[in-house]
Steps between C-alpha positions, in 0.01 A plus 500: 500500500275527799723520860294264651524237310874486476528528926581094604408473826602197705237402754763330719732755559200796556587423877699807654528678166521852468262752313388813452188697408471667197292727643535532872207661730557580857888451497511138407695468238722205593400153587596145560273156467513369820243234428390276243188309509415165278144367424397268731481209186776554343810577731733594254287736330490860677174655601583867649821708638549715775615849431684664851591897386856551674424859626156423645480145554144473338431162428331457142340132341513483107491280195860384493435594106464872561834484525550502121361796437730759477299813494415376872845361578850534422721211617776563778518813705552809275 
């Protein structure tokens, strides 16, 4: 069974989770959504997050569905 798929992700509680990269480059390994952006027609549908890294405070805008990917991301801080 393939990781991905099995990974539910809940669009409305993304805000002010916790993750952390599977495969972290210049010492950001840990980081928390601090934003979550909808599309402008549909306001209940979510467009992009924002990925802050804890250690260097790099702000980062992705596809809130990157998220489910877990050779990119592992969920929580670990």
């Amino acid at each position: 069974m393939n990781p991905q798929s099995t990974r539910r992700l809940s669009p409305k509680k993304l805000l002010l989770s916790k993750w952390t990269a599977a495969n972290p480059q210049s010492k950001e390994k840990h980081f928390l959504v601090t934003r979550v952006t909808a599309e402008e027609a549909h306001a209940t549908r979510i467009k992009s997050i924002e990925l802050e890294a804890v250690f260097t405070r790099r702000v980062y805008t992705l596809p809130w569905r990157v998220l489910n990917d877990s050779s990119q991301w592992l969920q929580g801080w670990q």
